[in-house]
Residue frames as a rotation matrix with the C-alpha (Angstrom) as fourth column:
UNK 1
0.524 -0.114 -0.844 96.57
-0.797 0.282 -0.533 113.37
0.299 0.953 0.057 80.23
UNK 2
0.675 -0.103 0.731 97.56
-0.340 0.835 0.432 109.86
-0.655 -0.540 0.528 80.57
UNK 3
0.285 -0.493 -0.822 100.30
-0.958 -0.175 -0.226 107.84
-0.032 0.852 -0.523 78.42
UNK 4
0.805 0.093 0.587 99.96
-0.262 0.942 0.210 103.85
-0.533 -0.323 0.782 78.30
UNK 5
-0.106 -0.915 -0.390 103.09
-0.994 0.096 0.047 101.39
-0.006 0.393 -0.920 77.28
UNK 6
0.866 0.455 -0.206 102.77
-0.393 0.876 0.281 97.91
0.309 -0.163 0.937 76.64
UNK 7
0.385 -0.831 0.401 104.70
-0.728 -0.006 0.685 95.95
-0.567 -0.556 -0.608 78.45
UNK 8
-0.045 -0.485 -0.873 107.55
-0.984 0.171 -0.045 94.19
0.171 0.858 -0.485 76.93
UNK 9
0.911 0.389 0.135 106.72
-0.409 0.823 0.395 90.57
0.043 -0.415 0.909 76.73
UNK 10
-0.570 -0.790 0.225 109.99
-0.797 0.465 -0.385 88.63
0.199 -0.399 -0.895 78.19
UNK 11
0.697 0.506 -0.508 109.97
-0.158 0.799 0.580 84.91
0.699 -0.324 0.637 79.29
UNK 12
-0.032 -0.845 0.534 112.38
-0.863 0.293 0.413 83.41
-0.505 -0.447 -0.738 82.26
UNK 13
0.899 0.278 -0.339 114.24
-0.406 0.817 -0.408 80.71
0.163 0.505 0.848 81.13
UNK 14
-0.243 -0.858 0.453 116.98
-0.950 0.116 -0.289 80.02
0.196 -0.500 -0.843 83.54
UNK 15
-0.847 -0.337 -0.411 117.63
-0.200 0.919 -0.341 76.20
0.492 -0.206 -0.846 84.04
UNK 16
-0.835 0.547 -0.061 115.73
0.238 0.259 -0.936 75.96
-0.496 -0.796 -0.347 87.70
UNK 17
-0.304 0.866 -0.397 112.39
-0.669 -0.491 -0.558 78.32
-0.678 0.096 0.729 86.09
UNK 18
-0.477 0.192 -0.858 112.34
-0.835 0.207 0.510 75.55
0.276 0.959 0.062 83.24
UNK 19
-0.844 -0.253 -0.472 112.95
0.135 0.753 -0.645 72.50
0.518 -0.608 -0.601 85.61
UNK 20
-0.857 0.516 0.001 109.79
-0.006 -0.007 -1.000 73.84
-0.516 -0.857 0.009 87.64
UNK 21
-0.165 0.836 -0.524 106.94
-0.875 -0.369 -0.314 74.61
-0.455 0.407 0.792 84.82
UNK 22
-0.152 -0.052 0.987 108.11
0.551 0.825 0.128 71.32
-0.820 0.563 -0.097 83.03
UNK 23
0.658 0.729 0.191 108.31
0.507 -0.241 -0.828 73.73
-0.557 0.641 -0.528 80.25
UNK 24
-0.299 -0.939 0.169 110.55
0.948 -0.272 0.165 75.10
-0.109 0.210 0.972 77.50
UNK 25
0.357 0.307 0.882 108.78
0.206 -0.947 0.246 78.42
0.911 0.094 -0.401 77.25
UNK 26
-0.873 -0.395 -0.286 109.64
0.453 -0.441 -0.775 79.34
0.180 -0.806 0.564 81.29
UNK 27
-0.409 0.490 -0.770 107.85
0.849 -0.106 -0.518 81.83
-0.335 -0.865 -0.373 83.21
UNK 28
-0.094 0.372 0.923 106.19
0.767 -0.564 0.305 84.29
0.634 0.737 -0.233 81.21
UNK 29
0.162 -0.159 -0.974 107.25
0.659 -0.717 0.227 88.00
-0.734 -0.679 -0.011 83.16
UNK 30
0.313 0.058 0.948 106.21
0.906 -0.317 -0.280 90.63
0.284 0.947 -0.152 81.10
UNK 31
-0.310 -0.844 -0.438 108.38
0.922 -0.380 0.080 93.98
-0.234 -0.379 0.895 81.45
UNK 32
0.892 0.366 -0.266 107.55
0.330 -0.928 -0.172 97.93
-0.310 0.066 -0.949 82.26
UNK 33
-0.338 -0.929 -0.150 109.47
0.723 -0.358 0.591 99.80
-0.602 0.091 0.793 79.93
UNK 34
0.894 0.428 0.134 108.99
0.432 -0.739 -0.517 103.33
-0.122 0.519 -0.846 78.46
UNK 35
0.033 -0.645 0.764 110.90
0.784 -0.457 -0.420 106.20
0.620 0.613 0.490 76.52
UNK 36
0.287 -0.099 -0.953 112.71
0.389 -0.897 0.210 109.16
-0.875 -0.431 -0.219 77.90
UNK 37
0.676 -0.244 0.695 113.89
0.515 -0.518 -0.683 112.08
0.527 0.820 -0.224 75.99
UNK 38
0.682 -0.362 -0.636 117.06
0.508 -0.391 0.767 113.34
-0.526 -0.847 -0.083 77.60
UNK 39
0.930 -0.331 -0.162 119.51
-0.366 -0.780 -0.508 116.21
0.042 0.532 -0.846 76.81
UNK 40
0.585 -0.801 -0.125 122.82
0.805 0.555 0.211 115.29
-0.100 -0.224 0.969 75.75
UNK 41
-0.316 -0.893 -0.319 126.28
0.800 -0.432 0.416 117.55
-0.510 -0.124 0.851 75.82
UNK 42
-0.774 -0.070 0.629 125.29
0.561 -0.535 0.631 119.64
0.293 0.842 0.453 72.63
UNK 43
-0.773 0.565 -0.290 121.92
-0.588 -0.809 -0.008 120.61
-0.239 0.164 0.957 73.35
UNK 44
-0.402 0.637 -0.657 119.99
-0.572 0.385 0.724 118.07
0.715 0.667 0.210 71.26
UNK 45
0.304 0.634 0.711 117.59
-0.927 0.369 0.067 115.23
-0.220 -0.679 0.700 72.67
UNK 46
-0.764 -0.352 -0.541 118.68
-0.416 0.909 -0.005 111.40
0.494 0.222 -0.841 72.75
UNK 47
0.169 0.903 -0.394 115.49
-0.758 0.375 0.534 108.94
0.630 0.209 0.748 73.17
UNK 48
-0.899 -0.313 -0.307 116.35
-0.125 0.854 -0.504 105.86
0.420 -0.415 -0.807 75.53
UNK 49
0.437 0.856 -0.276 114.17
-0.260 0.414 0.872 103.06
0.861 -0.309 0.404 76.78
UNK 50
-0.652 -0.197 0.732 114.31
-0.742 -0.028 -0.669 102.78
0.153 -0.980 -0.128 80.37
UNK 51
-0.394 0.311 -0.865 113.05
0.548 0.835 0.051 99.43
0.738 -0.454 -0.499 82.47
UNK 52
0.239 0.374 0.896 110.22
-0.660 -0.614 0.432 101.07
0.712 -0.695 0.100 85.13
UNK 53
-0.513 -0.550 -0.659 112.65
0.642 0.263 -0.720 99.63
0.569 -0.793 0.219 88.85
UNK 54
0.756 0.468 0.457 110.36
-0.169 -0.536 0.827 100.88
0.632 -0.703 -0.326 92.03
UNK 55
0.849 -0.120 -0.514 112.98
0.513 0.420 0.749 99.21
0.127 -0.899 0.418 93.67
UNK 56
-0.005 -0.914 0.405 115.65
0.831 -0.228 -0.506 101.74
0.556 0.334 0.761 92.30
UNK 57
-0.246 0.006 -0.969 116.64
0.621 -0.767 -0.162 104.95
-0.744 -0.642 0.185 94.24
UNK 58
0.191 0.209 -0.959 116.85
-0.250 -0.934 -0.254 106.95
-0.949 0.289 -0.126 90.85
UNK 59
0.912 0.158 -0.379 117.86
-0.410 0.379 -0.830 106.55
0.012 0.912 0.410 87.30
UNK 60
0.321 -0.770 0.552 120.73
-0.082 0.558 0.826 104.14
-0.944 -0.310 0.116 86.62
UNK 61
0.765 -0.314 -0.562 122.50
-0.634 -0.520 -0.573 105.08
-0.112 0.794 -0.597 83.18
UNK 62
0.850 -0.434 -0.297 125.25
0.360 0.068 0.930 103.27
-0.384 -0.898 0.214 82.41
UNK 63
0.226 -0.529 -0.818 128.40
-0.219 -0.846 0.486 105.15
-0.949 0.069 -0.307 81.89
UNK 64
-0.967 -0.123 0.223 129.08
0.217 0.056 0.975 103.19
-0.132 0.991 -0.028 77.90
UNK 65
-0.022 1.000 0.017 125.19
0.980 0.025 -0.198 104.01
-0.198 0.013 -0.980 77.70
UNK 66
0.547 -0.048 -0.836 126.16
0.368 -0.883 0.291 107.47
-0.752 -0.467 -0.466 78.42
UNK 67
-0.162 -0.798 -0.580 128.66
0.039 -0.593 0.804 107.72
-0.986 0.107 0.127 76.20
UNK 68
-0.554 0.554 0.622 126.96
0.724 -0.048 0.688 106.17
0.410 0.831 -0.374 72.79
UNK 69
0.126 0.764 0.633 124.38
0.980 -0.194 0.039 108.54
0.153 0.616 -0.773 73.64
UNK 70
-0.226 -0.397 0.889 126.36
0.180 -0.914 -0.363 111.94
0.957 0.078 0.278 74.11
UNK 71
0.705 0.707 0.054 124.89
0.365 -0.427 0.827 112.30
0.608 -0.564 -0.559 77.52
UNK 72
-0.330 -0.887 0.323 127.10
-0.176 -0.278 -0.944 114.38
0.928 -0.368 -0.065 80.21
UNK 73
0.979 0.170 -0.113 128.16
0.072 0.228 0.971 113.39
0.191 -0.959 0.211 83.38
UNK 74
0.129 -0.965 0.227 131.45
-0.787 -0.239 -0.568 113.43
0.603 -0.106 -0.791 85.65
UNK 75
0.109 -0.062 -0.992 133.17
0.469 0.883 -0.004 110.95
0.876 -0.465 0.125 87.85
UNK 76
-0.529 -0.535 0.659 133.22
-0.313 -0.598 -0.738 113.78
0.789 -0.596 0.149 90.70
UNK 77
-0.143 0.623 0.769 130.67
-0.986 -0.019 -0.167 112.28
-0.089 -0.782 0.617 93.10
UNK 78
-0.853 -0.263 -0.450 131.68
-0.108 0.934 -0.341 108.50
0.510 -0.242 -0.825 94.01
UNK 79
-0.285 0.727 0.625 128.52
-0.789 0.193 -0.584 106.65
-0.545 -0.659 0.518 95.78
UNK 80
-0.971 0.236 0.029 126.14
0.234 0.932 0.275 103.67
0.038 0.274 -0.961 95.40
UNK 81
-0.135 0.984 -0.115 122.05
-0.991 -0.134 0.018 103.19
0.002 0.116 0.993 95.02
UNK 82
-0.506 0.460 0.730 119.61
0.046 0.859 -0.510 100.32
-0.862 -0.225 -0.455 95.71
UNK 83
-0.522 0.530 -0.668 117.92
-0.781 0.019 0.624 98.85
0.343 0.848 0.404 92.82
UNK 84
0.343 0.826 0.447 116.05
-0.928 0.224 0.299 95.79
0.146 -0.517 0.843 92.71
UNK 85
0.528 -0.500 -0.687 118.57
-0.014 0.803 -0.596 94.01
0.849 0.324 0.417 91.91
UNK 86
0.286 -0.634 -0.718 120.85
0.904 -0.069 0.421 95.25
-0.317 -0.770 0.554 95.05
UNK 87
0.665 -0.068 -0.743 123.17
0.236 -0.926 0.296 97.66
-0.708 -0.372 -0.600 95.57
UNK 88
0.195 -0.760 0.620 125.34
0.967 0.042 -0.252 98.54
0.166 0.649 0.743 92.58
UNK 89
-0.251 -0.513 -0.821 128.58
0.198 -0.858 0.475 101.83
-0.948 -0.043 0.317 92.64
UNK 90
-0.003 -0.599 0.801 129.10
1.000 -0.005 0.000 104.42
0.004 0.801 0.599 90.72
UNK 91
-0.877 -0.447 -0.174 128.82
0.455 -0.891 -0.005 108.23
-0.153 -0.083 0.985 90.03
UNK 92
-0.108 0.976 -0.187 126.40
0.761 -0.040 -0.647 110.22
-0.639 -0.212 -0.739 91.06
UNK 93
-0.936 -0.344 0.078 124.87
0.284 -0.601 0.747 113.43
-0.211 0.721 0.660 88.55
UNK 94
-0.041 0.981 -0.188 121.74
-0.397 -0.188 -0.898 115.10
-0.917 0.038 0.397 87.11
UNK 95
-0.608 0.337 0.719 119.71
0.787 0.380 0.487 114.25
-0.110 0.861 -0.496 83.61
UNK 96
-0.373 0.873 -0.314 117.76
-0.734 -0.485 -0.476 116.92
-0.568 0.053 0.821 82.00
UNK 97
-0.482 0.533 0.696 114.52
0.726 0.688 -0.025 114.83
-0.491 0.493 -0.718 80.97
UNK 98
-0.577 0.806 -0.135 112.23
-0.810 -0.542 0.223 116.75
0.106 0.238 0.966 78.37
UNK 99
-0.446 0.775 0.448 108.53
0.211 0.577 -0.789 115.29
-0.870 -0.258 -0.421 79.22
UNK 100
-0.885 0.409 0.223 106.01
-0.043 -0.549 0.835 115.32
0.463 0.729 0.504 75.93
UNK 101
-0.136 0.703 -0.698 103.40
0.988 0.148 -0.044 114.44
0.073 -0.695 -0.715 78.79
UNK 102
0.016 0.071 -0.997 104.37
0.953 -0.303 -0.006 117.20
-0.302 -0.950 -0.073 80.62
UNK 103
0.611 -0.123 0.782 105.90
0.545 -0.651 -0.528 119.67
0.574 0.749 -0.331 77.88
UNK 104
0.656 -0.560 0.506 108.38
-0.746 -0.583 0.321 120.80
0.115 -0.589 -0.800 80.17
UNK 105
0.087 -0.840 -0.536 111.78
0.114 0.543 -0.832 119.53
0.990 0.011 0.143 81.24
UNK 106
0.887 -0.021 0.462 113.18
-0.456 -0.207 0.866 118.54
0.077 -0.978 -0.193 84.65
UNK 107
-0.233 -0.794 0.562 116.61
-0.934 0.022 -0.356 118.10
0.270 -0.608 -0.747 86.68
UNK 108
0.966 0.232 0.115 116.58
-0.259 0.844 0.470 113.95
0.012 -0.484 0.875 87.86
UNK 109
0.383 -0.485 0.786 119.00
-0.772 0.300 0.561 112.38
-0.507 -0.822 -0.260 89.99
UNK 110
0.857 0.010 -0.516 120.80
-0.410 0.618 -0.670 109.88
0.312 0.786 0.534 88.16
UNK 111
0.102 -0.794 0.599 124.01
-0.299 0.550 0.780 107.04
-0.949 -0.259 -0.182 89.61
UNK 112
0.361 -0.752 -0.552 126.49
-0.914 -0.168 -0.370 106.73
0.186 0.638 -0.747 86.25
UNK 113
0.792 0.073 0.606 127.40
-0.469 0.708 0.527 103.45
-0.391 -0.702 0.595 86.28
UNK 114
-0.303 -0.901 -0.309 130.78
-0.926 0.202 0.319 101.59
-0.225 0.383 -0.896 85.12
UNK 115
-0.510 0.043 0.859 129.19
-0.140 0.981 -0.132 97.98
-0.848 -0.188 -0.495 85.61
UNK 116
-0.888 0.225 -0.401 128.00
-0.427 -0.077 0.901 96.55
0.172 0.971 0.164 82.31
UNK 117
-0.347 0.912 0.218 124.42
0.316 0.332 -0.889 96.34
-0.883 -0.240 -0.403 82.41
UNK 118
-0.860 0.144 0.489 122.21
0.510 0.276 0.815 95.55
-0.018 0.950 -0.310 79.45
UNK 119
-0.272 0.553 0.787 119.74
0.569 -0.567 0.595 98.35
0.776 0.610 -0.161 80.51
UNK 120
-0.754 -0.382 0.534 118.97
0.135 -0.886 -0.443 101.43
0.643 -0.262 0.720 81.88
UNK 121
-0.098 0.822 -0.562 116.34
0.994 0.060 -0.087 101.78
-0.038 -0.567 -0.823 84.86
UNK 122
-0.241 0.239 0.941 114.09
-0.206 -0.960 0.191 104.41
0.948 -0.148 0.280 85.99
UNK 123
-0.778 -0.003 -0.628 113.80
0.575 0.400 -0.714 104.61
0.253 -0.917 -0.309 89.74
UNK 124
0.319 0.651 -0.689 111.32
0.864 -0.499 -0.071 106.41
-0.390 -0.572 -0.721 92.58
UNK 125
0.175 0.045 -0.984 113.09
0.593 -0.802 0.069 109.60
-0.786 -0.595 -0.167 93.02
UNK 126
-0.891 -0.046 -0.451 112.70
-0.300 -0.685 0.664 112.52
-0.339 0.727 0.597 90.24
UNK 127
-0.943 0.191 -0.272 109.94
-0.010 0.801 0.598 110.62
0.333 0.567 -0.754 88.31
UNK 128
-0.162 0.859 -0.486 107.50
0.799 0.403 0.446 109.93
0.579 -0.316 -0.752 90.86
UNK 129
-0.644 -0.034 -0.765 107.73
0.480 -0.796 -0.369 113.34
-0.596 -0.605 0.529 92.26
UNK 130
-0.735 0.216 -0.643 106.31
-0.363 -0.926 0.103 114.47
-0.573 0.309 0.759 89.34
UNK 131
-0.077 0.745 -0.663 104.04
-0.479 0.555 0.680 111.25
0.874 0.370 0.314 87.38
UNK 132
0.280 0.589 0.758 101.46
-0.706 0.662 -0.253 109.00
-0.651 -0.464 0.601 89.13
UNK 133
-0.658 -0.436 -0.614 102.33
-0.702 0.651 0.289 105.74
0.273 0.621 -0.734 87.42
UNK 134
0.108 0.889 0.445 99.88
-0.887 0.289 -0.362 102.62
-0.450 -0.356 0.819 87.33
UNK 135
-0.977 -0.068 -0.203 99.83
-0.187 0.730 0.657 98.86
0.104 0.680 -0.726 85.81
UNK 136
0.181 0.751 0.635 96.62
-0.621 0.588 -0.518 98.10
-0.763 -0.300 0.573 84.62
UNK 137
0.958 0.078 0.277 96.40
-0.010 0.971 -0.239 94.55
-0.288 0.226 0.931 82.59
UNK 138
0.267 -0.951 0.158 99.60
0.956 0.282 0.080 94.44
-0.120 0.130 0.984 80.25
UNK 139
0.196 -0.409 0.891 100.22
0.686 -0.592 -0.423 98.22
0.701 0.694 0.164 80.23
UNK 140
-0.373 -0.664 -0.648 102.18
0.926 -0.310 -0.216 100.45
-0.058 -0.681 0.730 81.96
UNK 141
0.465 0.762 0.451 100.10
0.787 -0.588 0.184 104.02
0.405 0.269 -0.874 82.57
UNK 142
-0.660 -0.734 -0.159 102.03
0.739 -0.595 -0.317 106.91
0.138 -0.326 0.935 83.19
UNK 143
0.551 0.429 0.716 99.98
0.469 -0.869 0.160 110.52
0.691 0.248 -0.679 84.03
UNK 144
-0.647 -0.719 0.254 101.05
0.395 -0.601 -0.695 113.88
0.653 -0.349 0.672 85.43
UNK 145
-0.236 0.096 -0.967 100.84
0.968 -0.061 -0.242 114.78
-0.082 -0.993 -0.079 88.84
UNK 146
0.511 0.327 0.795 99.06
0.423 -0.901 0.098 118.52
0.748 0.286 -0.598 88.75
UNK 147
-0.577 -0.632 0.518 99.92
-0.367 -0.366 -0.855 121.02
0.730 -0.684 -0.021 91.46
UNK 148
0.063 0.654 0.754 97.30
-0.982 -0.095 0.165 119.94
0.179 -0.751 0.636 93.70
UNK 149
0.797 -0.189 -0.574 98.23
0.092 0.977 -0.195 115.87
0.597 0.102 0.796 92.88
UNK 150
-0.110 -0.990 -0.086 101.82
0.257 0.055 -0.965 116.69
0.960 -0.128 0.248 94.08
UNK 151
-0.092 0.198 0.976 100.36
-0.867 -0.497 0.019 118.75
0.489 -0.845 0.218 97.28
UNK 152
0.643 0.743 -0.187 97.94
-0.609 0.643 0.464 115.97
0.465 -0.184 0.866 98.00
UNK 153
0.663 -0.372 -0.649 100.72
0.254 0.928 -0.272 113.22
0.704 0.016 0.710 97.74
UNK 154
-0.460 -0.791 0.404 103.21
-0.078 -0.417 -0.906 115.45
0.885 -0.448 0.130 99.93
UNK 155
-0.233 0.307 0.923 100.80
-0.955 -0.251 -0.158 115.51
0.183 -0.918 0.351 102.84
UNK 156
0.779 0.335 -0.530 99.81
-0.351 0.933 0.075 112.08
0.520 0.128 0.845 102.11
UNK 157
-0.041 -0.961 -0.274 103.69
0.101 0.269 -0.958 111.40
0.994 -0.067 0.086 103.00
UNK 158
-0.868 -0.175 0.466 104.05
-0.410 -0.280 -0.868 113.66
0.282 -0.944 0.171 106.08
UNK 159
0.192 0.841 0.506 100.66
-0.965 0.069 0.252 112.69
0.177 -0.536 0.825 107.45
UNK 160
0.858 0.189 -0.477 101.28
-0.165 0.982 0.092 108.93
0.486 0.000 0.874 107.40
UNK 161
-0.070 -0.978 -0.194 105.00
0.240 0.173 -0.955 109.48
0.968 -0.114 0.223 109.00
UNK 162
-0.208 0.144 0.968 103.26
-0.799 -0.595 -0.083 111.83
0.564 -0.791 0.239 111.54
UNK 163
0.296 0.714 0.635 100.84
-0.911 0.411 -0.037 108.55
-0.287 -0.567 0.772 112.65
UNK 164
-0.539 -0.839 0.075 103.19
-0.817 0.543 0.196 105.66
-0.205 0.045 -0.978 111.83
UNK 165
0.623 0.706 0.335 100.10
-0.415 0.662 -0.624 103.99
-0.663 0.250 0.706 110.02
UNK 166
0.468 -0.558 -0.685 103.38
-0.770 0.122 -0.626 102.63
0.433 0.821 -0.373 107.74
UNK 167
0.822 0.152 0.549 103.89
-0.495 0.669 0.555 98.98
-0.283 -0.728 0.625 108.87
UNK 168
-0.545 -0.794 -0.269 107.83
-0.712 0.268 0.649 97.38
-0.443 0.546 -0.711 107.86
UNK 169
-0.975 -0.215 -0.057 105.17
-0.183 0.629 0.755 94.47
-0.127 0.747 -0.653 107.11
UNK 170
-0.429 0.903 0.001 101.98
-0.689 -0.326 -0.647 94.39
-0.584 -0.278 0.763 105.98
UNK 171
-0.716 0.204 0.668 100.59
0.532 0.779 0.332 91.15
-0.453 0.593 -0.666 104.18
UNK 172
-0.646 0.682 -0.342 98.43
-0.720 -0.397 0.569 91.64
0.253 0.614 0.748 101.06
C-alpha cells in the first residue's frame, strides 16, 4: 500500500534568488511534507505536519511545538543532530508514531529542540527503517517496507559496506 502527498508549493524569494531570475515570483521549490499521528502525555493522538529532511539524523520537534501539542519529552539527554540545515542542540527522546499505512505504532528517535523553528522535520533514522519513500513528479510517495523489504535493504547496507562500492563522491 502506497500513500502520495503533494508537495507544498513554496517560492524563494530572498533578495539575491529575485536579483538572479529578474523576477518577483523567485525560485519556485516545491516542499515534501506529510502528516504524523503521534501520542501525546494522556494517551490520545496529536496530528502534525512534518517537512520530509534526508539530511536530518531523526525527527526534530520543537520543544514550544511539543508543548502546544501535549507531546512528552524530558531535558535529561543534552546532544545535537545534523539536519540540512546544519547542526542544531537540544534534547534527545522517543515519539510514539501511530502509522494508518502501517496500522501499527512505533518508538522514533526524536532531538527536542529549544531553538525557534517554524517547523518540524522528519529525518532518516526511525522512518526509513520502516517506509520506502519516493518523489515522483510533484508528489511525495510514501509505502511500507514488508519483512522481506526491510531484510533486503539490511543486506543491501552490509553488503555495500562489506565491498566499499560507496564512493564520498560520485557525480550524477
Amino acid at each position: 500500500m502506497r500513500r502520495r502527498w503533494d508537495f507544498v508549493k513554496r517560492q524563494v524569494r530572498a533578495g539575491s534568488a529575485l536579483r538572479l531570475t529578474g523576477s518577483p515570483v523567485g525560485i519556485d521549490c516545491p516542499r515534501p511534507e506529510l502528516r504524523l499521528t503521534l501520542r501525546r502525555r494522556d494517551g490520545t493522538l496529536a496530528p502534525l505536519t512534518f517537512v520530509l529532511d534526508t539530511g536530518a539524523d531523526h525527527l526534530v520537534i520543537p520543544m514550544r511545538s511539543a508543548d502546544i501539542a501535549q507531546l512528552p519529552y524530558t531535558r535529561e539527554f543534552p546532544g545535537t543532530a545534523e539536519t540540512q540545515g546544519g547542526k542544531i542542540a537540544g534534547y534527545y527522546g522517543w515519539v510514539t508514531v501511530w502509522s494508518h499505512l502501517a496500522g501499527k505504532e512505533f518508538r522514533w528517535p526524536c532531538l527536542f529542540t529549544a531553538e525557534e523553528r517554524d517547523r518540524l522535520l522528519l529525518g532518516r533514522a526511525g522512518f526509513l527503517n520502516e517506509f520506502g519513500v519516493t518523489l515522483v513528479d510533484d508528489q511525495l510517495v510514501v509505502f511500507r517496507l514488508g519483512p522481506v523489504g526491510r531484510l533486503l535493504e539490511q543486506l543491501r547496507r552490509r553488503w555495500h559496506k562489506a565491498t566499499a562500492r560507496v564512493k564520498p563522491w560520485d557525480p550524477l
